[in-house]
C-alpha positions in Angstrom: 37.1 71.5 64.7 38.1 68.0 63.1 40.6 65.7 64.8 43.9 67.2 66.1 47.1 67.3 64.0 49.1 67.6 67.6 48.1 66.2 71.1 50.2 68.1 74.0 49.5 66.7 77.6 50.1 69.4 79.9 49.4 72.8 80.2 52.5 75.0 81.7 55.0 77.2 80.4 56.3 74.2 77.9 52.8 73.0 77.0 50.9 76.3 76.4 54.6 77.7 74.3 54.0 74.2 71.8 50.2 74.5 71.1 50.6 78.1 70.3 54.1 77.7 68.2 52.4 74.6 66.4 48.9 76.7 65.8 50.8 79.9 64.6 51.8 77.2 61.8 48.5 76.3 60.9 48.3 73.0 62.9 45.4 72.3 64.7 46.2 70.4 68.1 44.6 68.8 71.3 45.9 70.3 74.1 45.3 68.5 77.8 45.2 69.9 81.0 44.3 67.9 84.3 44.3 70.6 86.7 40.1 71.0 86.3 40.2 67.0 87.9 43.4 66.7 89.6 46.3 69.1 90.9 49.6 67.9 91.8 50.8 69.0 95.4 52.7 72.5 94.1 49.8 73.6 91.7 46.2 75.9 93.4 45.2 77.6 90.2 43.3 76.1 87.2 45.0 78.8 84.4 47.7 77.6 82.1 51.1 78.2 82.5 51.0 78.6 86.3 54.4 79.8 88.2 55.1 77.0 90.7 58.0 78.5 92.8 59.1 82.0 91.9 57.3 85.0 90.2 60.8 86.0 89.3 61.8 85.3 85.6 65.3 86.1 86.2 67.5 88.4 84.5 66.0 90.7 82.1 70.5 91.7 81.1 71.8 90.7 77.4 75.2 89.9 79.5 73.7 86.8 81.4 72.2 83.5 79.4 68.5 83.8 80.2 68.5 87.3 79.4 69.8 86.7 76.4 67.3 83.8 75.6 64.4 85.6 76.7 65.2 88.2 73.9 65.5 85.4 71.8 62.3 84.2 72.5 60.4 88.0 71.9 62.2 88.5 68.7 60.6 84.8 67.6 57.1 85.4 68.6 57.3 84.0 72.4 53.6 84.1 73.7 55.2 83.5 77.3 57.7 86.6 76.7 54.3 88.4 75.1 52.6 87.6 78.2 55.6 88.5 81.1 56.4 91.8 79.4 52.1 92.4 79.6 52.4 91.3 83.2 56.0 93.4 84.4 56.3 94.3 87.9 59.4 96.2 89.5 62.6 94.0 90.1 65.7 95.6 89.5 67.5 94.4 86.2 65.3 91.0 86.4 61.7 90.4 84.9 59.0 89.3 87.4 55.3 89.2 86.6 52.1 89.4 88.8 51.4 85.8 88.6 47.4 85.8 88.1 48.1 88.4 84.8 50.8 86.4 83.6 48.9 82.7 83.8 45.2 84.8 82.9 46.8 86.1 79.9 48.3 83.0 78.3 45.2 80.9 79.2 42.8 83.5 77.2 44.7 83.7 74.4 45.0 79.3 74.5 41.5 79.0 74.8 40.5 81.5 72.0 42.5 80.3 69.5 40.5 78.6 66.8 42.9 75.7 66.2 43.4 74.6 70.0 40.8 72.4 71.5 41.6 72.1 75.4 40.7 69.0 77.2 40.0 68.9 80.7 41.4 65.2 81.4 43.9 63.1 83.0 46.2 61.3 80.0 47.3 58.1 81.7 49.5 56.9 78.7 51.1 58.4 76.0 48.6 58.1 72.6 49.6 56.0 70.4 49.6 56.2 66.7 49.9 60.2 66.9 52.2 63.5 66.8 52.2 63.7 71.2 54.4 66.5 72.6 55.0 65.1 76.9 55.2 68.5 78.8 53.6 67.3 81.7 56.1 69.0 83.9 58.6 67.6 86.8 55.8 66.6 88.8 55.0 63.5 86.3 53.2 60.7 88.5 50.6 58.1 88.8 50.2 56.0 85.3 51.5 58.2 82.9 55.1 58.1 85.2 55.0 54.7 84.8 54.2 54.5 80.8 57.1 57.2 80.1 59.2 55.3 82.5 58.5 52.5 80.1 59.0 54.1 77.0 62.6 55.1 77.7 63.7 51.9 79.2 62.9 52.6 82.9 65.7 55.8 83.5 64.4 57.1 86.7 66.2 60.1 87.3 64.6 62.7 89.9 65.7 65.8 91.9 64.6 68.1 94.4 62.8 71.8 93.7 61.3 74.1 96.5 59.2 77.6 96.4 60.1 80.4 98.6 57.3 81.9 101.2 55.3 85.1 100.6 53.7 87.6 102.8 51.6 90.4 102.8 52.9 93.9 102.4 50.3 95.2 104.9 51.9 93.3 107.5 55.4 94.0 106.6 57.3 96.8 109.4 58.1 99.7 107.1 60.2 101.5 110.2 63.0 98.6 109.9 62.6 97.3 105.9 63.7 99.9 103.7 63.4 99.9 99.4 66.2 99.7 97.7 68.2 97.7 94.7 71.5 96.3 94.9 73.7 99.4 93.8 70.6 101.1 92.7 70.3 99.1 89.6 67.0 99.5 88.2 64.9 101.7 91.0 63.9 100.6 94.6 62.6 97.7 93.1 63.2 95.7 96.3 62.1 95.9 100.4 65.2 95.0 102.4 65.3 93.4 106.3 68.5 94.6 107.4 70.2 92.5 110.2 72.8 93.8 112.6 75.3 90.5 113.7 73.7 89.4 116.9 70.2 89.3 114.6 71.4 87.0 111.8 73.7 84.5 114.7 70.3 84.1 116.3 68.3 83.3 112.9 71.4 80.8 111.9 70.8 79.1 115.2 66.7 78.9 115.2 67.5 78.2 111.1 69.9 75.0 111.2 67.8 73.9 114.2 64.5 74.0 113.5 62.3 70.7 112.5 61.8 69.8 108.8 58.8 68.5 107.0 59.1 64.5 105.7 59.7 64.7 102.4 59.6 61.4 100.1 62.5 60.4 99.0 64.2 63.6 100.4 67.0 61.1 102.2 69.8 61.8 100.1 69.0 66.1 99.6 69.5 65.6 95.7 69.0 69.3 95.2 69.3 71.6 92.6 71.8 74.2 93.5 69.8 77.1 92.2 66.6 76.5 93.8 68.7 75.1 97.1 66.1 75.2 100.9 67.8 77.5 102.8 68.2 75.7 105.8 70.6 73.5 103.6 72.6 76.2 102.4 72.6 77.3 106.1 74.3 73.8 107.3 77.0 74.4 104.9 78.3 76.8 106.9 77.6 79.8 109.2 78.2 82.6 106.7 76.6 80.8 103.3 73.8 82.2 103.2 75.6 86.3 103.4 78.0 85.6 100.7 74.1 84.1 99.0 70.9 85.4 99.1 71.6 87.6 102.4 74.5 89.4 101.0 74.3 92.7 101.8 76.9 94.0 99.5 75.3 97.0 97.5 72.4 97.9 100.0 72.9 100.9 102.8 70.6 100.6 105.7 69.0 104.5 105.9 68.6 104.1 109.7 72.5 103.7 110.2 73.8 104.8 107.0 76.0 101.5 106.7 76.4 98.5 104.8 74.2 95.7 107.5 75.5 93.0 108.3 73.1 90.5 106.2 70.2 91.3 104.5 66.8 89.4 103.6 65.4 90.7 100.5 61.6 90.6 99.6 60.3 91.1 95.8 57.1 92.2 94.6 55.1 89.3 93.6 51.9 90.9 92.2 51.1 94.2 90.3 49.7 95.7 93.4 52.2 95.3 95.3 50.0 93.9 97.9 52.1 90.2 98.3 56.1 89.9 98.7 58.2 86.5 98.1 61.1 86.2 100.5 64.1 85.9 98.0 66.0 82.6 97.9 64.2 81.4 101.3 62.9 78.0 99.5 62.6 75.9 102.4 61.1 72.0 104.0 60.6 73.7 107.4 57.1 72.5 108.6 54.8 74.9 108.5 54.7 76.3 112.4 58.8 76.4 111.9 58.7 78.7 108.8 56.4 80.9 110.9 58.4 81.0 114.2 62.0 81.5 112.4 61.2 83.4 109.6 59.2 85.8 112.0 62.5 86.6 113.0 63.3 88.4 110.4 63.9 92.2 111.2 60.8 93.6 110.2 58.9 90.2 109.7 57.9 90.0 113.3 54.2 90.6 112.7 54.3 89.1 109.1 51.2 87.0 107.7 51.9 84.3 105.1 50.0 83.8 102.2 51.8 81.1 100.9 53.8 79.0 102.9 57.0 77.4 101.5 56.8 74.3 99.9 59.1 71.6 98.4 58.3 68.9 96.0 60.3 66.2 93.8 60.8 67.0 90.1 61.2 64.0 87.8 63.5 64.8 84.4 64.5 61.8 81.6 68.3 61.2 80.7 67.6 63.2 77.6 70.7 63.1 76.1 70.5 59.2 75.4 66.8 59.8 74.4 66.1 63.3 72.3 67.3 65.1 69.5 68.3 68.6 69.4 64.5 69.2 68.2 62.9 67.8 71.5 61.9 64.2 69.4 62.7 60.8 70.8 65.0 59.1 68.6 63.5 55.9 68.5 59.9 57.2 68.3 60.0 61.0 66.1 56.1 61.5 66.9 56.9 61.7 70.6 58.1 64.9 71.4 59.0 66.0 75.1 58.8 69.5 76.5 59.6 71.6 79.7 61.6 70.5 82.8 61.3 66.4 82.5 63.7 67.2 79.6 66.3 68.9 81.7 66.4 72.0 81.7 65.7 73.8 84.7 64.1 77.3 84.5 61.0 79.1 83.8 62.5 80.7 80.3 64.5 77.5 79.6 61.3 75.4 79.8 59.2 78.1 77.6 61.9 77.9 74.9 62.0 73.7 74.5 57.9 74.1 74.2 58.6 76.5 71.3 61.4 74.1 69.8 58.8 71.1 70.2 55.4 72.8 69.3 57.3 74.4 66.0 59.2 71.2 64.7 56.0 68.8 65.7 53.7 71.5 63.6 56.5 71.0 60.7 55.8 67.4 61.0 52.5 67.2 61.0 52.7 69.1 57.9 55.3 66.8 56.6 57.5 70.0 55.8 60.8 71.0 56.4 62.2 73.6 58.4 63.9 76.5 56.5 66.0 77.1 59.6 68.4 75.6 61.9 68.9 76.9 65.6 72.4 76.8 65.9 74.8 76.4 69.4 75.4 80.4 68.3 71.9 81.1 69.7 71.1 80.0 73.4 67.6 78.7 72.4 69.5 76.2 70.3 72.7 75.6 72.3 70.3 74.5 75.2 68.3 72.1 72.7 72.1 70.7 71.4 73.2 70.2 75.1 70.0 68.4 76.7 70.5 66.0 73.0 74.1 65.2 73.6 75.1 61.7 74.0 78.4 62.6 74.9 76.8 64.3 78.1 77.8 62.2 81.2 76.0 62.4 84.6 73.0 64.9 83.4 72.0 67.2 85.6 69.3 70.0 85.1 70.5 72.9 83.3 69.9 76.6 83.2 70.7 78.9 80.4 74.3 79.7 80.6 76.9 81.0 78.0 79.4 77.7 78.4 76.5 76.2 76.3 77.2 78.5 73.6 79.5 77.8 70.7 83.3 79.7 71.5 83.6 83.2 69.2 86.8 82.1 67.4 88.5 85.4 68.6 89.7 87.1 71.7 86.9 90.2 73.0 88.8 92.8 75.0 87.6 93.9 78.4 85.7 92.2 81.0 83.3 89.2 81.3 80.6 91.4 80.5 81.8 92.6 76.8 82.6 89.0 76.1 78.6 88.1 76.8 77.9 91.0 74.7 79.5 90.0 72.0 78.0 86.3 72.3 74.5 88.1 72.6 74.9 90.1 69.5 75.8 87.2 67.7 73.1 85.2 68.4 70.6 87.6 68.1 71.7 88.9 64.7 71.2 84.5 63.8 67.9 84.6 65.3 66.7 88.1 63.5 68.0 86.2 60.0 65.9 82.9 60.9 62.5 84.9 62.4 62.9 86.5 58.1 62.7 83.2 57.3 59.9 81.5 59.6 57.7 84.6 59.1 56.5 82.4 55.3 55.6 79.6 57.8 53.0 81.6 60.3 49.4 82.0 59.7 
């Protein structure tokens, strides 16, 4: 293959989304991964588009934001949507994948595509003199930090992410932990720890007590609410966490027939259903803490971790002062960036700016213009329109939401839920009408 048209520096949800989007176009491109050399702390496999924290893509429901994007995405040729939908595993109304199948899949179909060339390497600076899309993730250090530090003028801007345990099924006490979903929606999709009042009191206390790990930096908590340790939720007061990810509200324990007073829900976190991920229990407990208090968990007792929690910092840019709704630095449009350093915060969110970038780089390359726009009617472009927004004040990572989305211009009768309906169908019928379009573009 001669020279690259496209160089992408990093290989994860936003990276692997570009260099396919900007090869479906007929671009060739130079795709760089440094995992082979060096991992950062939150990384252990060497495939592409590894999941960090969660295997849980969220909501898989028209009526909530990233459901609505991820449909977005599969109607416009998403190979991460093509690749979670390959890798399903039971969750209720949300999409979660088996996590080698998901990454295995996307990294095959990377590395046999004629037009990618992947580099095992470390990119310490940003290549000059060439189309670059920056998806190197939140976890952006060492000299590359510092040159894209320098390139926008030296914003440091930085918050706090954390992955939840997970434990083996086999050691999992099926007497006490009972299947289920929350109002039955979408099978018993879920194993639930029910605990009676005394039980959860005594996991508060051990919780809010127990010693931390010393995280960098971690002085001043800057969290992001949705991926918030649970021993901080815990401190904000003593029933937090039942009214959050211990709400029992929707689940009826079979041993007593009654609603339990808190609940701890595990998730299936591989096709086998061989490995469960406590829900929402991100945590910085040291190691030997996570053990002794998470133990306590009615039937945890006897559990064995396979994966302890973790947390890490994640490092975003001020993009609204620096990109354009099509991921491009305004005083440089052959830089690109993609993924969470732009801002938005999610799995899906991320996958959707690497389409944005790899399609509108590709259409560069090619010195052609794009016969589309993605509108704030669609969530794919709303999200690209708010992340670009000077008029954005005190940025903060963003997940798909419908306040992104352009207002309907008329009233929609009944609840919330028709109201998201009615944005969904919009935006889906804009995104149909541009994939008629785009389909000229793809080889």
């Amino acid at each position: 293959m001669t020279g690259p048209q496209i160089v992408i520096i990093g290989a994860g949800l936003a990276g692997s989304e570009a260099a396919y989007q900007a090869a479906r176009l007929g671009v060739r491109v130079r795709l760089y991964e440094m995992k082979k050399v060096r991992k950062s702390p939150a990384h252990h496999s060497d495939q592409f588009a590894e999941l960090v924290c969660s295997n849980s893509l969220r909501s898989n429901q028209l009526e909530n934001g990233v459901g609505l994007l991820k449909e977005e995405l599969r109607i416009l040729g998403s190979l991460i949507m093509e690749s979670a939908d390959k890798a399903q595993v039971p969750a209720g109304g949300a999409l979660a994948v088996d996590r080698e199948e998901f990454s295995g899949y996307i990294t095959d179909r990377i590395k046999s595509d004629p037009l990618i060339e992947v580099v095992d390497e470390e990119i310490h600076s940003i290549p000059k003199d060439a189309i670059v899309i920056v998806a190197t993730g939140p976890l952006t250090d060492g000299d590359l930090y510092d040159d894209i530090m320098q390139k926008i003028g030296h914003q440091d801007m930085h918050f706090f992410d954390a992955a939840a345990p997970i434990v083996m099924e086999s050691s999992i006490d099926r007497s006490i932990c009972f299947a289920m979903s929350r109002y039955g929606k979408g099978g018993d999709d879920y194993l639930n720890c029910p605990m009676n009042e005394e039980e959860y009191r005594n996991f508060y206390e051990a919780l809010v007590s127990a010693e931390l790990a010393d995280v960098k930096g971690f002085d001043k908590e800057t969290v992001f609410e949705g991926c918030m340790p649970i021993e901080t939720m815990a401190k904000r007061g003593y029933d937090t966490m039942r009214f959050g990810p211990l709400k029992p509200v929707g689940l009826i324990d079979p041993r007593t027939g009654e609603e339990p007073y808190a609940c701890v829900q595990l998730r299936q976190d591989d096709r086998m259903a061989s490995i469960y991920n406590i829900v929402g229990f991100q945590t910085r407990l040291k190691f030997p803490e996570q053990k002794r208090v998470f133990s306590m968990i009615p039937g945890l007792q006897n559990a064995e971790f396979t994966r302890m929690g973790v947390m890490h910092r994640n490092t975003y840019i001020e993009s609204p002062r620096l990109l354009t709704p099509t991921y491009q630095m305004r005083e440089d449009p052959k830089v690109f960036f993609a993924g969470q350093i732009t801002g938005v915060e999610g799995y899906i969110e991320s996958t959707a700016s690497g389409y944005l970038a790899g399609y509108f780089a590709a259409l560069l390359a090619k010195e052609e213009e794009s016969p589309v726009e993605f509108s704030d009617r669609t969530m794919i472009g709303a999200m690209a329109r708010y992340v670009s927004d000077p008029g954005v004040k005190n940025f903060v990572p963003m997940n798909a939401n419908f306040g992104l989305i352009a207002p309907l211009g008329y009233r929609v009768k009944g609840k919330k839920k028709e109201k998201y309906l009615a944005y969904a169908e919009r935006a889906l019928e804009e995104i149909c009408a541009n994939k008629e379009k785009m389909e000229t573009l793809w080889k």
